[in-house]
N, C-alpha and C positions, 0 to 999 in steps of 0.2 A: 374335558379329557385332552381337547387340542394343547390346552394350553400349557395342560404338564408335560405333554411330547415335544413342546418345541424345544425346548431346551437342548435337551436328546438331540433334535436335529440338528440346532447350531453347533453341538461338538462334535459330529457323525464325520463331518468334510476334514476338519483338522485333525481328527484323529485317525483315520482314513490316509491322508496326505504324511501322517508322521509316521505311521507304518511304513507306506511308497519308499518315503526318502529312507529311513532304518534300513530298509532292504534290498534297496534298489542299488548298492554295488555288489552283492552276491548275485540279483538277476543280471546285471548287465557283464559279468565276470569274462573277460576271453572277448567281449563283443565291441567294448567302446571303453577307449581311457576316461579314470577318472580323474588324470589332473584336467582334463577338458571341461569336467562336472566344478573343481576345484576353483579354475578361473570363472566360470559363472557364478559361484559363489563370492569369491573374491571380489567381481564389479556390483553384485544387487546393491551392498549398503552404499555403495558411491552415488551410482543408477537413484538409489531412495532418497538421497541426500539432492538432488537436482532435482526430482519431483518435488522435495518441499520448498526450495529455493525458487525454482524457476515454473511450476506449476500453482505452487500457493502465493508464495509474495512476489513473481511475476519480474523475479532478477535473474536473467538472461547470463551464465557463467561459462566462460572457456577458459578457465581455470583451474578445473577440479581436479588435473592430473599434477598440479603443483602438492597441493595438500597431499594426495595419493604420496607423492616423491616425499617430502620432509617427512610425514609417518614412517617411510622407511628408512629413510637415513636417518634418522633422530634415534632409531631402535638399533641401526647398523652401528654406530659411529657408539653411543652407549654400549655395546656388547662387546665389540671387537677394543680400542679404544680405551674404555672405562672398566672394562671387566663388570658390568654390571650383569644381573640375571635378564632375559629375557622378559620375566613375569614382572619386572621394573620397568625393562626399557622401554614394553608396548605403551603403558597407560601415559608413561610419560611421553613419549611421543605423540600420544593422542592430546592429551594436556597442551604440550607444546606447540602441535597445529593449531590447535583453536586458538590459541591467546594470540599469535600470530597472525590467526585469522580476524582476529577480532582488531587489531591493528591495523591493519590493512584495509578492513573490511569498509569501516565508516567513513574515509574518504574515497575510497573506489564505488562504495552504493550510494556516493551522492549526485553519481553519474546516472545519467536516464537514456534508455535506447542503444545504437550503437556504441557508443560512446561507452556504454559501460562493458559491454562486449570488446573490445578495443581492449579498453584498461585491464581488464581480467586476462585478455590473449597477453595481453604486456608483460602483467604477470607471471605467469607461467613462461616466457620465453628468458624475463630475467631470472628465473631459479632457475631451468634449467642451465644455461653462461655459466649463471654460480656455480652449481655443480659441478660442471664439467674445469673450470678454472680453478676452482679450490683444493688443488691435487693435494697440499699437507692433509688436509682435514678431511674432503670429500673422495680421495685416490681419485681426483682427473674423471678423465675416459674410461681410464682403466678400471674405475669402479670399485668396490670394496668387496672385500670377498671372507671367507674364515666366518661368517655368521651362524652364531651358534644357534641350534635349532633349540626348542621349548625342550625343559624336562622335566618328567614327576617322578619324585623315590629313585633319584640319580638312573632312569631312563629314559635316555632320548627320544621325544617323540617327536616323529618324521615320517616321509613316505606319505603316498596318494591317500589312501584309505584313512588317517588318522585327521590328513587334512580337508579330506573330505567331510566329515562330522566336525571339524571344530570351523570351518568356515561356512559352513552347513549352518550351525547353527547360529554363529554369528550372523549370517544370513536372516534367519528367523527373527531374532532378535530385533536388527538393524526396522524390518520391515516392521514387526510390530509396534517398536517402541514411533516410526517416524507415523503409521496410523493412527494410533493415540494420541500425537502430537498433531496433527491435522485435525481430529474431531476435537480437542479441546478448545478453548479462549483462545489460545496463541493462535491457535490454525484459524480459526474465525478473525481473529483480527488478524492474520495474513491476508486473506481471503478479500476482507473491506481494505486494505492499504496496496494490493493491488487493484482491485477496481477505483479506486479514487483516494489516493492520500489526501487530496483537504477535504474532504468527506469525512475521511478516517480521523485526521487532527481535529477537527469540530466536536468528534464527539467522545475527545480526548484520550486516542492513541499516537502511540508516539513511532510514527512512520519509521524514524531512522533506525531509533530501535529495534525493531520488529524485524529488520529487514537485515540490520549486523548480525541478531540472534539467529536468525534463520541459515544466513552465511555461516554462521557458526559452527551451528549444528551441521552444515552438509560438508567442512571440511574435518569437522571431527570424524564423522564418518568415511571419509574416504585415507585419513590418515591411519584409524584402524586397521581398514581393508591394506594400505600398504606397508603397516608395521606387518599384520599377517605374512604378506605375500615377500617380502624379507625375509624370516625365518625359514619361511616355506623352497625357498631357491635358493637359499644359503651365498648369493650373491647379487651384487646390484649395480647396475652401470649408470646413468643418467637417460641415455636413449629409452628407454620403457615410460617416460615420465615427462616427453614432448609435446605440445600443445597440437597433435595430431591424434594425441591418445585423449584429449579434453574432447576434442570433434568427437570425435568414437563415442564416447560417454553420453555424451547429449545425443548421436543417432539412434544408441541404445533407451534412451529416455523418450524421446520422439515415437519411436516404432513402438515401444510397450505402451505409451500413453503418458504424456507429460505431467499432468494431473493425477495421472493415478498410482498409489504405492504399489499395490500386486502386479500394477503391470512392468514395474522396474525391474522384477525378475523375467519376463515373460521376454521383455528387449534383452535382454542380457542372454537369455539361452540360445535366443533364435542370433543373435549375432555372431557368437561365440560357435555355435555349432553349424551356423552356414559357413564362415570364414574357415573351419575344419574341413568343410565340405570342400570347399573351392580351391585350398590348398592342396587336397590331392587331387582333385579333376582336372582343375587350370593346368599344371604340367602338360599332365600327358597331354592335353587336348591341344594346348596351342606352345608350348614349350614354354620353358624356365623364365625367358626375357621376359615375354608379352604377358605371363601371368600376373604381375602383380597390379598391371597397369587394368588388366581385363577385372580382377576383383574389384576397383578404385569403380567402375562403371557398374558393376552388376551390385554392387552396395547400393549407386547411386540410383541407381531404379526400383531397387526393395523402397529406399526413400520416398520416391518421388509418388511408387505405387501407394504405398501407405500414407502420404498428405491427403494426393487424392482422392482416393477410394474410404480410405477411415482415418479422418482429419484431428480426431480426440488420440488417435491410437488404438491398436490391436484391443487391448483388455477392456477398456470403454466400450467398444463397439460389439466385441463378442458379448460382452454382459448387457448391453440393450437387448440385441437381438435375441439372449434367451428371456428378459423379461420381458418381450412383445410375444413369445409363445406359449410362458403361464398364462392361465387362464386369468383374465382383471377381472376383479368384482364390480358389478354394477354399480350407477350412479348414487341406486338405494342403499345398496350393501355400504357403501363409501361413509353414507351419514350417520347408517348408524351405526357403524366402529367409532365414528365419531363423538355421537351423544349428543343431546342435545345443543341446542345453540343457547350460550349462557343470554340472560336476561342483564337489563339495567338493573337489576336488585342486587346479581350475582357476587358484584363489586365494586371498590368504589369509585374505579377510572379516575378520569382526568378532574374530575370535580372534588373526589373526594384527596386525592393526596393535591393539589392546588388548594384546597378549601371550597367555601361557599362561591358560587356563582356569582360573578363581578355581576352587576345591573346594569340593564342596555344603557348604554351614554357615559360610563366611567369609564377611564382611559386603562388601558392593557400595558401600550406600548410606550413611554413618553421617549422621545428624539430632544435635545437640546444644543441647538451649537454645536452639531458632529461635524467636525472639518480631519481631513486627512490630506497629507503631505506627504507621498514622494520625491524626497531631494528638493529640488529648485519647482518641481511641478503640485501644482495645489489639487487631488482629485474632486475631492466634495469641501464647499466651504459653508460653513456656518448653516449648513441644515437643521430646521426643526419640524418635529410634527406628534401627533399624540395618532394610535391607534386606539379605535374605542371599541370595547363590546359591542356586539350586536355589528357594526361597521364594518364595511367592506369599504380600503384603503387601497387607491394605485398610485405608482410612484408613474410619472411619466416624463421621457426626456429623451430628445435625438443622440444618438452614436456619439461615445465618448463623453457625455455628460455626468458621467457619474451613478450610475444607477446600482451596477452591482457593486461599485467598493463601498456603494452604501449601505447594498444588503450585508456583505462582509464587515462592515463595521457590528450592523445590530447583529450577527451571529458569531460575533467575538471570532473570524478569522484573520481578522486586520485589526489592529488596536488604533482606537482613534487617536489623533493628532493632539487635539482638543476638544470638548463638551465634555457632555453626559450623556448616558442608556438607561432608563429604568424600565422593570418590571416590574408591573404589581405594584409598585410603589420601591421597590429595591434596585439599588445602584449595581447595575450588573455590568458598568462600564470597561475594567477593567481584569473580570471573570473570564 
């Protein structure tokens, strides 16, 4: 009977939560603006597109407010400009981030650590120049303005409430589709080419790959978000689009949980609704000047509290601690959900897809004249050796002797110089 109820339960929460959001600007009506709801919408899918970037494949981006910027101008400059519809200029702006991105991407993610952090600030500081200097094309400072708002059946739709559901939903979307994208292959091999690229390359993913598509994917999504937020303000300047608005992004990422998709809306609200907060309290409390300096610090200790105190992030840590107060099943209960433990009959493991069983003293492994060459320096020269069945082989040699470009040769992540590799009798030398 449980088992037909679970189902039930898994849709109980989201359909629960799509009520909330459906109604929740007739409860909040008179009590709290909804373009405040609006911009939290607006940053989830940016927010999601950093969690997959920089939580799964582990690239570090202070750039994502460039993408945000070209989504909108790309949709401004098409509408105003081109006379094109709205319902053209978003997709292709999103289009045209990504490819953008995807240009950019593979020689800025060839950078590792700061460095790549650097190039991405770089980034975003030369769009924004552009922007601001390309007055024929980009209106300067002065920004573009006259952007026509989305229409259906020759009605303008516009206003809080309309943009509330449609960035609502794109919201929903954005998060869904990048959860799906983390549970699949791609997200698994994110996951392995962050923890160890020649790891990941061994067992033939393609690092660079993995890591431009990912870039990809989070500047499409922030190009969205700012073709929306164009339409949405019907004007755009360059300043909205500063590599202090990238910081933002990633503290909004950081505080919800880096790693985690749900929790990119969770940074997103509470950011978005304390700097509400602080904007009418700072005044009055310490006056005009000092306010803005005084948010720049109390941001920085919501930070500093949240590394220390819950280091995954808000969303991560609230969801431990409710699953450390379900009840856990016992160590019995554990096994047998599990079922039995398969037997050697079960399948045919390692012997049966390898074949029959080599016989103790036939050779596994043969080694022939492996020499490897970097440049002028010789690593391993003319090494051989046979591993046998049954045999237990150690390589042994002082610091710098060659020991792992050795093992890197027999695991094909270094191509040798010269020799041979066989397995089993098969020339896997160049595999």
């Amino acid at each position: 009977m449980r088992a037909k109820e679970r189902p039930w339960r898994r849709l109980f929460a989201p359909a629960l939560l799509l009520v909330v959001w459906a109604g929740l600007p007739y409860l909040l009506a008179g009590r709290l603006s909804l373009s405040i709801l609006v911009l939290v919408f607006l940053y989830t899918p940016i927010v999601a597109g950093i969690a997959v970037l920089s939580g799964y494949a582990g690239q570090v981006s202070l750039g994502q407010a460039a993408f945000y910027g070209t989504g909108a101008y790309i949709t401004a400059i098409l509408t105003t400009r081109a006379d094109l519809s709205p319902w053209l200029g978003i997709p292709l702006a999103v289009l045209g981030s990504a490819l953008f991105a995807y240009l950019v991407g593979r020689p800025i993610l060839a950078l590792r650590g700061h460095y790549l952090v650097i190039a991405t600030l770089g980034l975003n500081i030369i769009l924004v120049v552009l922007l601001r200097e390309w007055s024929g094309l980009t209106g300067g400072a002065n920004g573009l303005s006259g952007i026509p708002p989305l229409r259906a059946f020759g009605v303008a739709l516009k206003g809080d409430l309309f943009y509330y559901y449609a960035t609502g939903l794109v919201a929903g979307l954005a998060l869904w589709a990048s959860a799906n994208l983390v549970r699949s292959r791609f997200g698994r091999a994110l996951l392995f080419v962050r923890t160890s690229e020649a790891a990941a390359a061994a067992f033939g993913v393609d690092a660079g790959r993995m890591k431009s598509l990912a870039f990809v994917w989070s500047a499409a999504l922030a190009a969205l978000s700012g073709a929306l937020y164009a339409h949405y303000v019907t004007f755009i300047s360059p300043s909205p689009f500063d590599f202090t608005f990238s910081v933002e992004l990633l503290v909004m990422a950081v505080v919800g949980g880096l790693s985690s998709i749900p929790g990119a809306a969770l940074g997103c609200f509470i950011f978005v609704v304390l700097r509400q907060i602080l904007a009418r309290a700072l005044p009055a409390t310490l006056g005009a000047g000092a306010s803005a300096q005084a948010e720049v610090v109390v941001f920085g200790l919501v930070l500093a509290l949240v590394v220390v105190l819950a280091p995954a992030g808000l969303w991560p840590t609230v969801g431990a601690v409710w699953r450390r107060r379900r009840a856990q099943p016992g160590p019995d209960a554990v096994l047998a959900a599990a079922g039995p433990i398969p037997s050697a009959e079960a399948g045919p493991g390692l012997t049966g897809l390898m074949g029959p069983s080599p016989e103790d003293g036939s050779a596994i492994l043969s080694v022939r004249g492996a020499t490897r060459r970097f440049g002028g320096l010789t690593a391993v020269a003319d090494v051989s050796f046979n591993a046998r069945a049954g045999e237990v082989l150690a390589i042994v040699g002082p610091n710098g002797a060659g020991k792992t470009t050795l093992f890197n040769l027999v695991s094909a992540l270094v191509t040798p110089s010269a020799g041979a590799i066989r397995l089993l009798g098969r020339d896997v030398t160049r595999l």
